[in-house]
C-alpha positions as CSV (number, residue, x, y, z in Angstrom):
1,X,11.0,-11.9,10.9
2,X,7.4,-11.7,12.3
3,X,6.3,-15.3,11.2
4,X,2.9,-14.6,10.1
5,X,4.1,-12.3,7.4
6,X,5.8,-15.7,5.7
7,X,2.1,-16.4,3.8
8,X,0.7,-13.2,4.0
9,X,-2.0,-11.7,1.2
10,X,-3.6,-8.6,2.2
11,X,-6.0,-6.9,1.5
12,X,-6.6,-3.2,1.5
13,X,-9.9,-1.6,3.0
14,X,-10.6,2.4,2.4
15,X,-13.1,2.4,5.6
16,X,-15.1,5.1,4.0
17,X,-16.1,3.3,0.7
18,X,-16.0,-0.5,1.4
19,X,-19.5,-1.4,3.4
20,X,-21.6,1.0,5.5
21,X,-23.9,-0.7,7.8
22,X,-26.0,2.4,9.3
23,X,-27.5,3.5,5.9
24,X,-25.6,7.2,6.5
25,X,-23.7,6.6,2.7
26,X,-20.2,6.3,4.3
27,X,-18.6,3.1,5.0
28,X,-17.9,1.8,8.9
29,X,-16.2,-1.2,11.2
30,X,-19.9,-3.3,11.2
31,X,-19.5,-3.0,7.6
32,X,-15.9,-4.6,8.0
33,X,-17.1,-7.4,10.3
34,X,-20.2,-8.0,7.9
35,X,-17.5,-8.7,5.0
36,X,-14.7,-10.6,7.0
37,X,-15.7,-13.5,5.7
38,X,-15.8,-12.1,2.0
39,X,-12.3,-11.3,2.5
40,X,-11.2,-14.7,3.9
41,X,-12.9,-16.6,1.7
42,X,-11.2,-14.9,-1.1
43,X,-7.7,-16.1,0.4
44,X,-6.5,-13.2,2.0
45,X,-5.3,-13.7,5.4
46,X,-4.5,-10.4,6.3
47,X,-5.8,-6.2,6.6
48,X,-4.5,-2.9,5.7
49,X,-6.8,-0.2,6.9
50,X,-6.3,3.1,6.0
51,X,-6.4,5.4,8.8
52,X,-9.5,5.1,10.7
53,X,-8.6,7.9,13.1
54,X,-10.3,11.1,14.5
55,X,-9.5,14.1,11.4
56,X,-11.4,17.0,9.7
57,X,-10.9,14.7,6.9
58,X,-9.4,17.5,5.0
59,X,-7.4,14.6,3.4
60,X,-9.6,11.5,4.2
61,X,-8.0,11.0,7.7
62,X,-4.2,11.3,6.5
63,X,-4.7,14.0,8.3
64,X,-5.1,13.5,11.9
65,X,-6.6,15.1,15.1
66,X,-6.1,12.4,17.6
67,X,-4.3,9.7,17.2
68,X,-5.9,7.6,20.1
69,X,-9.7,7.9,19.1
70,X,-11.2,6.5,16.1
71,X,-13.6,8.4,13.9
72,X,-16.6,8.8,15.1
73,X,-18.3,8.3,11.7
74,X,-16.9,4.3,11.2
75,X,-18.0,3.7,15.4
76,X,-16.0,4.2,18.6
77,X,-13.1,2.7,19.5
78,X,-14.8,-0.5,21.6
79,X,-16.1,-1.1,17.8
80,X,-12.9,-0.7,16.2
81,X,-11.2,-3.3,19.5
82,X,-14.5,-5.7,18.0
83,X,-13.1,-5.5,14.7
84,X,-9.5,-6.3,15.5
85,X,-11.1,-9.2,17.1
86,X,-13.5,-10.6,14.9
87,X,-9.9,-10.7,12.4
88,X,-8.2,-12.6,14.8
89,X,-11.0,-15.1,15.1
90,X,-10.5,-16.3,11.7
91,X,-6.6,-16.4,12.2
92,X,-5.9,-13.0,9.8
93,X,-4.6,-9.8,10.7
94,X,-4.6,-5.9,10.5
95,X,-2.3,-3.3,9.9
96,X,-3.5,0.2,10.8
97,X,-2.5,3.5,8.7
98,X,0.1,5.4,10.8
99,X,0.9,8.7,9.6
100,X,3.7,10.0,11.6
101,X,5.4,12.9,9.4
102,X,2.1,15.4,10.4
103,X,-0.8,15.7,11.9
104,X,-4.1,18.0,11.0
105,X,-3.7,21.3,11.9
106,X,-6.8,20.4,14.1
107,X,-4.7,18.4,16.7
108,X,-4.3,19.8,20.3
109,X,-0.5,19.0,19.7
110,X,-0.8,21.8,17.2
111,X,-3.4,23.9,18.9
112,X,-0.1,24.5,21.7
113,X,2.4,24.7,19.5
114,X,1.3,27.9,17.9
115,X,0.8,29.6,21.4
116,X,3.4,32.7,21.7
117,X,4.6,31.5,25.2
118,X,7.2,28.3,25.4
119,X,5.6,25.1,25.9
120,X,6.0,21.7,26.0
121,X,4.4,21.6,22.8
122,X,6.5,24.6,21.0
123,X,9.4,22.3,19.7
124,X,6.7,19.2,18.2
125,X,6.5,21.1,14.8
126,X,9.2,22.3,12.8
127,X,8.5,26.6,12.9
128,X,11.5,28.8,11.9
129,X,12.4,31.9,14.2
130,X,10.6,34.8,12.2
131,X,7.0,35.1,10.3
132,X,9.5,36.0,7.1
133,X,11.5,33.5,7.1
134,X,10.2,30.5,4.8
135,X,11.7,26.7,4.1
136,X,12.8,27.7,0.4
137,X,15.3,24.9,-0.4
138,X,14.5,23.1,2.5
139,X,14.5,18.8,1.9
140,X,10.8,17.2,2.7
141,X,9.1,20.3,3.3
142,X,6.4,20.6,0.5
143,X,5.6,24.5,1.8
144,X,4.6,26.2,4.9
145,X,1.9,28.6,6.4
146,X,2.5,31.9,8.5
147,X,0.5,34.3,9.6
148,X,-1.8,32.1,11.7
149,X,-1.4,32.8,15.5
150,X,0.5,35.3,17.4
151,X,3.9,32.9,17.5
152,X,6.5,34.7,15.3
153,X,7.5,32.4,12.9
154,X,6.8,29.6,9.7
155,X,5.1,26.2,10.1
156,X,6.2,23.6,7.9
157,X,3.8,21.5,6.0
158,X,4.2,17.8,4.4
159,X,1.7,18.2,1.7
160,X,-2.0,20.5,2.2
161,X,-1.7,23.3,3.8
162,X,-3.7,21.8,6.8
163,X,-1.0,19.2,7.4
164,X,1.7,20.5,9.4
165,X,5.2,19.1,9.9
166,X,6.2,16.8,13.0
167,X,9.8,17.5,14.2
168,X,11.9,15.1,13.8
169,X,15.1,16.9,13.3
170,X,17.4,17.7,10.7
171,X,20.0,15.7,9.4
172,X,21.9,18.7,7.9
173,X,21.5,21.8,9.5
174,X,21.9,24.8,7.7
175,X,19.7,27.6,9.9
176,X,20.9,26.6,13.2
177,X,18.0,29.8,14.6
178,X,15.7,27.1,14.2
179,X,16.3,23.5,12.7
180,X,17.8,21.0,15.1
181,X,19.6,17.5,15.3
182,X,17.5,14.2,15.9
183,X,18.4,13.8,19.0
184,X,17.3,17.0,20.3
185,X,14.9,17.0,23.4
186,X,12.2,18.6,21.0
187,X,13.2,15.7,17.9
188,X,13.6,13.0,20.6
189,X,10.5,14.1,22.0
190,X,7.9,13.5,18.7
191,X,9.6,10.3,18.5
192,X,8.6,9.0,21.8
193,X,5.0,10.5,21.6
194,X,4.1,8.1,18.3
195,X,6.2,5.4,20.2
196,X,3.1,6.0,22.6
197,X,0.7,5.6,19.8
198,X,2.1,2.6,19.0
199,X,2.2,1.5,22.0
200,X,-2.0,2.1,22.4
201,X,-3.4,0.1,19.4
202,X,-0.7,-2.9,19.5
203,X,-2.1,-3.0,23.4
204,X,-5.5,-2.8,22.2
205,X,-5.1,-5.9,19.3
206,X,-3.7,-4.2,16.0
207,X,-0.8,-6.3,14.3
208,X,1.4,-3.2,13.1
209,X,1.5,-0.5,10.8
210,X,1.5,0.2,7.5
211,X,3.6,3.9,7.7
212,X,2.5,6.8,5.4
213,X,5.3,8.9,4.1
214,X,7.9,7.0,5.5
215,X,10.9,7.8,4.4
216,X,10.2,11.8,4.6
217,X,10.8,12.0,8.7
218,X,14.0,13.7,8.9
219,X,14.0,17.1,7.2
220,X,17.4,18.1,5.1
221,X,18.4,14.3,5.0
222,X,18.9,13.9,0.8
223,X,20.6,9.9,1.2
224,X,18.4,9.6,4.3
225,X,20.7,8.7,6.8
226,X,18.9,10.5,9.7
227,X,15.5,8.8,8.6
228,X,17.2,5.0,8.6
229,X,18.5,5.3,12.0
230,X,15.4,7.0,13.4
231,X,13.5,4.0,12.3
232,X,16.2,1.3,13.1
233,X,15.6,3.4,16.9
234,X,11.9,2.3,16.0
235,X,13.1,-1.2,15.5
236,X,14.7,-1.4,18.4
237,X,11.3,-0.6,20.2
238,X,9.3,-3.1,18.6
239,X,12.0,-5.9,19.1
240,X,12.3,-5.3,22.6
241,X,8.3,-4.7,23.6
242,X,6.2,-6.1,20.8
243,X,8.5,-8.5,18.5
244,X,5.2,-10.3,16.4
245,X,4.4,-6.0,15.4
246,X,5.0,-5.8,11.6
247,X,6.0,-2.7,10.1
248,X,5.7,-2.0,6.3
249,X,6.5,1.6,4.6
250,X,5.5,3.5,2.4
251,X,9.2,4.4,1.0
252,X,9.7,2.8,-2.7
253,X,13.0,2.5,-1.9
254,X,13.4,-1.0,-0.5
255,X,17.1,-0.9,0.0
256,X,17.1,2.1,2.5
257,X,13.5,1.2,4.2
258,X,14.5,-2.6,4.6
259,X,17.9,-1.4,6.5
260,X,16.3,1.0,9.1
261,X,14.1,-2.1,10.7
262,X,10.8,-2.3,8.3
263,X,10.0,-6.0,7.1
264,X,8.2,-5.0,3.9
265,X,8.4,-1.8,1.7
266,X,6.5,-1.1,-1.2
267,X,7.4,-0.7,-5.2
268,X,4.7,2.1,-5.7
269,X,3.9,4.3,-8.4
270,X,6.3,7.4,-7.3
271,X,10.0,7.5,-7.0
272,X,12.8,5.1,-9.3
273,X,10.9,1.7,-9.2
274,X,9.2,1.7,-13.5
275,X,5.9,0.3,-11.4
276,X,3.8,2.5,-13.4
277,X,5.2,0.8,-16.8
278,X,3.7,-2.3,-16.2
279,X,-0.2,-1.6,-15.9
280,X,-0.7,2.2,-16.1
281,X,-0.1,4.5,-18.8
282,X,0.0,4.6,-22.6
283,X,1.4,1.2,-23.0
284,X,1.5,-0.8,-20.2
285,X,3.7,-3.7,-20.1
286,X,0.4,-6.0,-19.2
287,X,-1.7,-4.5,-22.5
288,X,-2.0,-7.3,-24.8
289,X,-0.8,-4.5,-27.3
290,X,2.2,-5.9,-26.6
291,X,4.3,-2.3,-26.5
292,X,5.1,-2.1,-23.2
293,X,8.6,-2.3,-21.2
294,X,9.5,-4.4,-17.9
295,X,13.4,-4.2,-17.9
296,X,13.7,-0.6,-16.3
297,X,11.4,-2.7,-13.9
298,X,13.0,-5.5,-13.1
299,X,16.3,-4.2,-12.8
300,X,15.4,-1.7,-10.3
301,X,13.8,-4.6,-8.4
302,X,16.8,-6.7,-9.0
303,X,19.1,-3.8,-7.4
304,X,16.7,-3.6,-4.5
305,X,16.2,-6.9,-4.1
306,X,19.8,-8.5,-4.2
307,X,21.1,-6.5,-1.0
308,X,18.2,-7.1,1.0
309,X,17.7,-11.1,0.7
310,X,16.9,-12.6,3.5
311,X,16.1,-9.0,5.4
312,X,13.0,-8.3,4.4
313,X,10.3,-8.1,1.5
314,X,9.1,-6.2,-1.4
315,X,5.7,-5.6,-1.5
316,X,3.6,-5.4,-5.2
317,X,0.5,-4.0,-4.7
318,X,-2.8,-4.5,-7.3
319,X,-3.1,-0.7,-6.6
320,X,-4.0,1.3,-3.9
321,X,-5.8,4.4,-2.7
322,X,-3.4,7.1,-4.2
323,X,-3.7,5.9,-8.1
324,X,-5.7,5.1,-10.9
325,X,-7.3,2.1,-10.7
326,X,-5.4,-0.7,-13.6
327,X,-9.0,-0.9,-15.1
328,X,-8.2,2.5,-16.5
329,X,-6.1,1.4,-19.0
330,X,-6.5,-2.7,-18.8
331,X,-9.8,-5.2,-19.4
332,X,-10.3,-8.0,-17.1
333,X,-9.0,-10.5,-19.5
334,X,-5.0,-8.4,-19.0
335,X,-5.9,-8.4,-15.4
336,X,-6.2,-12.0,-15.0
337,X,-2.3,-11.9,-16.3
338,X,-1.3,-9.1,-13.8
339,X,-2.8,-10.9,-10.8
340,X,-0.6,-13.9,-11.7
341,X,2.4,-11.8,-11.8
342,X,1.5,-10.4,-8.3
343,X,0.8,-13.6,-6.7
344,X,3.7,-15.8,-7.9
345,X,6.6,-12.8,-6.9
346,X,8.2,-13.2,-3.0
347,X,6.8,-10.6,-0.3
348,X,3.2,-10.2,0.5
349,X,1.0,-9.4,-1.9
350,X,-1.9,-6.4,-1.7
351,X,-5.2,-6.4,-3.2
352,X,-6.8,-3.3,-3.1
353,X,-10.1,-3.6,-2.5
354,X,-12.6,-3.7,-5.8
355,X,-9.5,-4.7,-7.9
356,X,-10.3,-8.9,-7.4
357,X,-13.8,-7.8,-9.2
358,X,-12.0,-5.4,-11.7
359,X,-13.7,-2.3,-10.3
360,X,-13.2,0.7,-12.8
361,X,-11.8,3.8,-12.0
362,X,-14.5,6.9,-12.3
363,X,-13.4,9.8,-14.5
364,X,-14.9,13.3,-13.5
365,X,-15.9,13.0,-10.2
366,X,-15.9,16.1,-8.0
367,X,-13.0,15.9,-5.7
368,X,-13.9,14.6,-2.6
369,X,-12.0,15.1,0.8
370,X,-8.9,15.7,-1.0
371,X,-9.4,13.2,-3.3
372,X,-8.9,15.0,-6.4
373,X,-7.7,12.8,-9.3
374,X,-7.6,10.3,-6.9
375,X,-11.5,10.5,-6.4
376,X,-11.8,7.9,-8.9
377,X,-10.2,5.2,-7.0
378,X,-12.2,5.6,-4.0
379,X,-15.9,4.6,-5.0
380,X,-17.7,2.3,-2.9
381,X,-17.2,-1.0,-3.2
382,X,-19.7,-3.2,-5.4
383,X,-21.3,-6.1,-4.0
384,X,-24.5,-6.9,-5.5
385,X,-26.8,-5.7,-7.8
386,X,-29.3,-4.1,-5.8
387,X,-29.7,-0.7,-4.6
388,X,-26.0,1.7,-4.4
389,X,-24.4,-2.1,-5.2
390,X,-25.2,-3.3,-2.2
391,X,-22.7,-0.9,-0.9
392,X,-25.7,1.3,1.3
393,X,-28.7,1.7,1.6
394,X,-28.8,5.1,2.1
395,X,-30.6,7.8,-0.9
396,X,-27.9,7.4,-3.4
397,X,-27.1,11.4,-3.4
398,X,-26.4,10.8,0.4
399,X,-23.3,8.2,-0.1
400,X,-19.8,9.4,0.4
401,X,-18.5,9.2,-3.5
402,X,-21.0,8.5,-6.3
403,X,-21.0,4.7,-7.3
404,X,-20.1,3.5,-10.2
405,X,-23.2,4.5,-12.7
406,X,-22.8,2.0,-15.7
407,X,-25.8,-0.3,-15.3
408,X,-22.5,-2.9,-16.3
409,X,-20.2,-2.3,-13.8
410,X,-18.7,-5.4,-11.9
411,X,-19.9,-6.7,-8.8
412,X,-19.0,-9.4,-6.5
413,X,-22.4,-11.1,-6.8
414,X,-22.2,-11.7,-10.5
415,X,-18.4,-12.5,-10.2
416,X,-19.1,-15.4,-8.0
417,X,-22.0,-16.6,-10.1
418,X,-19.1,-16.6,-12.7
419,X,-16.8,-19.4,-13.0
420,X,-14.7,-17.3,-15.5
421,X,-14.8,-14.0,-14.0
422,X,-11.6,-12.1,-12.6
423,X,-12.5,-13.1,-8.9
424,X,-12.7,-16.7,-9.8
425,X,-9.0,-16.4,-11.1
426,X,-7.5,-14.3,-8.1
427,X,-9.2,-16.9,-5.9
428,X,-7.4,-19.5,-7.8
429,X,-4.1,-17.9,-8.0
430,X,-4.4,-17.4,-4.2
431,X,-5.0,-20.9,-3.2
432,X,-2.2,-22.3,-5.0
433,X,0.4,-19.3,-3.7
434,X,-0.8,-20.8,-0.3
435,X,-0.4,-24.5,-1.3
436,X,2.8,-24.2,-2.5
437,X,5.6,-22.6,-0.3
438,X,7.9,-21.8,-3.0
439,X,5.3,-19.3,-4.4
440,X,5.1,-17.1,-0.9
441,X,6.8,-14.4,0.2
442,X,10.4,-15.8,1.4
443,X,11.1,-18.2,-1.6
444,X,13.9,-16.2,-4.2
445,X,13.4,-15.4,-7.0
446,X,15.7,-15.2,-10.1
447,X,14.5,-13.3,-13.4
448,X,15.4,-15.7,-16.4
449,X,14.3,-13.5,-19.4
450,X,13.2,-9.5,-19.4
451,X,14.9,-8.1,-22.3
452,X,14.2,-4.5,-23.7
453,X,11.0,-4.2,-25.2
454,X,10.5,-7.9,-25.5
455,X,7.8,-10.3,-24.2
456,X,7.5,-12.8,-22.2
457,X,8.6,-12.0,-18.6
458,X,10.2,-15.3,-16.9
459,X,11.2,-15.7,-13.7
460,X,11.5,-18.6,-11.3
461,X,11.0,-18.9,-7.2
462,X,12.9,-21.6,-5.7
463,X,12.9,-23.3,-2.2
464,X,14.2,-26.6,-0.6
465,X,11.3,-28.2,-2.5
466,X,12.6,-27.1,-5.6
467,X,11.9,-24.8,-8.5
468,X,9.1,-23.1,-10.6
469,X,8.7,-21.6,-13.3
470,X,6.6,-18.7,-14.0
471,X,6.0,-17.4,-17.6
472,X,3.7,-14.6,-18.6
473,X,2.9,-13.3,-22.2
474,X,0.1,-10.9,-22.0
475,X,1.1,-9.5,-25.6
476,X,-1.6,-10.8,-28.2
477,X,1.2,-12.8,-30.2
478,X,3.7,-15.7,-29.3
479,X,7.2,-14.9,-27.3
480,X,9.7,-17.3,-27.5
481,X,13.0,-17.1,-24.7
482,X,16.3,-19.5,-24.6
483,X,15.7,-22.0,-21.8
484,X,17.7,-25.3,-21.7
485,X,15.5,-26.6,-18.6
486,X,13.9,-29.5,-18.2
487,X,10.0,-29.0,-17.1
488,X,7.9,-31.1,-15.1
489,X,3.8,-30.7,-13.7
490,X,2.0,-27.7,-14.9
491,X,1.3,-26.2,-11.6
492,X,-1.1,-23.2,-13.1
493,X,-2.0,-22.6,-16.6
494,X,-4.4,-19.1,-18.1
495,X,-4.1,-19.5,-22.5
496,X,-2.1,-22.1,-24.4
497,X,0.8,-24.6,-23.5
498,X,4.3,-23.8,-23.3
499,X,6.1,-25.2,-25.9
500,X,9.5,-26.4,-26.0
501,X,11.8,-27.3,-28.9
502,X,15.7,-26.6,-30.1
503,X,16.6,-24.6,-26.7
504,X,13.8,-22.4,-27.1
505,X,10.6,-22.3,-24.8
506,X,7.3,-20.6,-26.6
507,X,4.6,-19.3,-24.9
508,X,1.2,-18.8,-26.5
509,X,-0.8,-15.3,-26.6
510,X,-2.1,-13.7,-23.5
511,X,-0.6,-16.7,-21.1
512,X,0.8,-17.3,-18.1
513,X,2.1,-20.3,-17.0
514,X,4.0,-21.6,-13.1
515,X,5.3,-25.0,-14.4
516,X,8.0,-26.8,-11.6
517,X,11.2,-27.4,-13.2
518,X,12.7,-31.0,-13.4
């Protein structure tokens, strides 16, 4: 295990909307640095950037033209080594964005492999033999394009059209014309060249990757067989040339990304993991409504988490770049509750940026850079109170996405001047995750009551220094839960006391509680 993962907290920067330092209304590095000690002082110790690289920004840099130079509209890459730099100054760390399944259709890679005549490039996307032959049926190919250079044959995409498919290989092969194994000179081949990427930034100072689309590498692969060993092959890299890298994915599947070599996966809002019941949707488990659900939840964490002990970590993040911010459907008051179920559960936690302030999510906005509905989530970040919220100073019709127009909306500023604001609690929860061992990321965990429909959610974390236990009831009435425990210190307390009496333990309306066990 790369050791400083063990107390990890990160948070998550979108480069284009979290500071911009040159007044041109899109965010940059200097705007980083200017707010590393923002980030620090909040309690997070660590950086997830997402990509930062050279793109059209057809899809805001997930789609990428070269991998080895960073965007020239957040500075150059000396700026970007002064950024990793700065972060290690105040002992924290970065992850960059690494998107391996595609590139932009931009990238030289690309520009080769759609010449007619064989190349060294020909075999780096996955094209089929003939301009009429498609991927219909085809596992982790979203679609494909034709008709766009003289090479006969289909391109395969991962997602926009502009996004075409890295080869690496097929697991089952049913077109032999075209699709080959993983460990075919063309398959083996993409794999080395992002081992070279790799190999560029960790030189340069970055502490790993977070990987985009992770589990999608192998094409035809429905248990994902060929995918877990090519990443174990990763692994196996790292291990033997840079063994502090950390690797987290973006998989949702924690069971098969923890096997092939990654330390930390993510429970995210797509695939089987119920993430979405607890803070998104019609009724959120975390509403204090108090008609949401957390067993689908928690047993699909349970049955990710029970294999895996000991090999690795599931990550929880406060949201992220892809959905709607948990504003949309909770106040800050509910948040305060959600934050204190994300800091007291084992892996490393993510904050994505604006959600420590409660940051809302902006309905209507044009889509921008392939934003779409996820436009919302992407406005700049709000620091003050003065002009574009301190964000830019650029003429507001110049800045990258609209801010936030209510005259209302949160800001750091008025957060800090707060002593009950949102930030003032996640800077509290943080402090006493990091004070206490048994709250971080490799202490157990073992759920004591999620029932079907039912409030509270109880769980404790345990270590050699013993036991706590965490109980949260966001619903706006008492729960009560069997418990035959004995309960020592209140360690953290948001709402009423816990009460205990006649083997049952009652918790108060919209509170959460980590009290050590005696």
């Amino acid at each position: 295990m790369t050791q400083w993962l063990k107390n990890a907290i990160f948070y998550e920067i979108y480069p284009q909307s979290f500071a911009d330092s040159n007044a041109d209304g899109i965010g940059d590095f200097q705007g980083i640095i200017d707010h590393l000690d923002y980030i620090q002082d909040l309690g997070c110790n660590a950086i997830w950037m997402n990509p930062c690289f050279d793109s059209p920004f057809h899809d805001a840099g997930y789609d990428v033209a070269d991998y080895r130079k960073a965007a020239p509209r957040y500075g150059t890459n000396a700026d970007l080594k002064r950024l990793f730099d700065e972060i290690h100054k105040r002992g924290m760390h970065i992850l960059l964005d690494l998107v391996p399944g595609h590139t932009s259709w931009d990238h030289p890679w690309f520009r080769e492999s759609m010449k007619p005549e064989k190349n060294a490039f020909s075999g780096r996307y996955i094209w089929t033999d003939d301009a009429w032959k498609g991927f219909d049926g085809v596992g982790s190919i979203a679609g494909s394009l034709r008709g766009i250079s003289q090479r006969n044959g289909c391109v395969a995409v991962n997602f926009y059209s502009n996004q075409p498919s890295l080869n690496y290989g097929f697991y089952e092969i049913t077109d032999p014309a075209y699709q080959v194994s993983s460990d075919h000179p063309d398959a083996v081949a993409t794999r080395e060249a992002i081992k070279d990427v790799m190999r560029f930034w960790l030189d340069m100072g970055c502490d790993g990757f977070r990987v985009d689309m992770a589990g999608s590498l192998v094409k035809n692969d429905p248990e994902q067989k060929g995918t877990i060993a090519l990443w174990q092959n990763f692994r196996e890299f790292l291990d033997a040339e840079y063994p502090e890298a950390a690797m987290v994915s973006e998989w949702s599947q924690p069971d098969r990304s923890l096997e092939s070599g990654f330390h930390m996966d993510f429970m995210l809002h797509f695939g089987p993991s119920h993430y979405t019941d607890l803070y998104h949707g019609d009724h959120p488990y975390f509403s204090r409504e108090g008609k949401g659900n957390a067993k689908a939840f928690v047993d699909y964490y349970r049955k990710c988490y029970e294999p895996t002990n000991g090999k690795g970590m599931i990550c929880m993040p406060s949201g992220n770049h892809d959905m709607e911010r948990m504003t949309n459907w909770l106040d800050a008051e509910e948040a305060k509750i959600v934050f204190a179920f994300l800091l007291s559960l084992p892996g490393a936690p993510f904050l994505y940026y604006g959600d420590e302030i409660g940051m809302r999510y902006l309905h209507g906005l044009t889509s921008v850079e392939g934003g779409y509905i996820r436009t919302g989530t992407r406005s700049p970040m709000q620091w003050n109170r003065g002009l574009n919220a301190g964000f830019s100073a650029a003429k507001p019709e110049d800045l990258y996405i609209p801010i936030d127009p209510d005259k209302n909306r949160p800001n750091v500023q008025e957060q800090m001047e707060d002593p009950q604001s949102l930030y003032h609690e996640v800077k509290k929860l943080i402090a006493i995750r990091q004070a206490n061992p048994v709250l971080q990321s490799q202490a157990k965990i073992e759920f004591v009551y999620c029932e079907e429909n039912a409030y509270p959610l109880a769980y404790r974390r345990i270590d050699s220094s013993g036991s706590i236990l965490v109980v949260l009831n966001p619903a706006s009435r008492e729960a009560s839960f069997p418990y035959e425990g004995n309960l020592g210190n209140v360690l953290y307390q948001n709402g009423g006391a816990l009460k205990q009496e006649a083997g049952m333990l009652t918790i108060p309306e919209q509170t959460a509680v980590f009290v050590w066990e005696a």
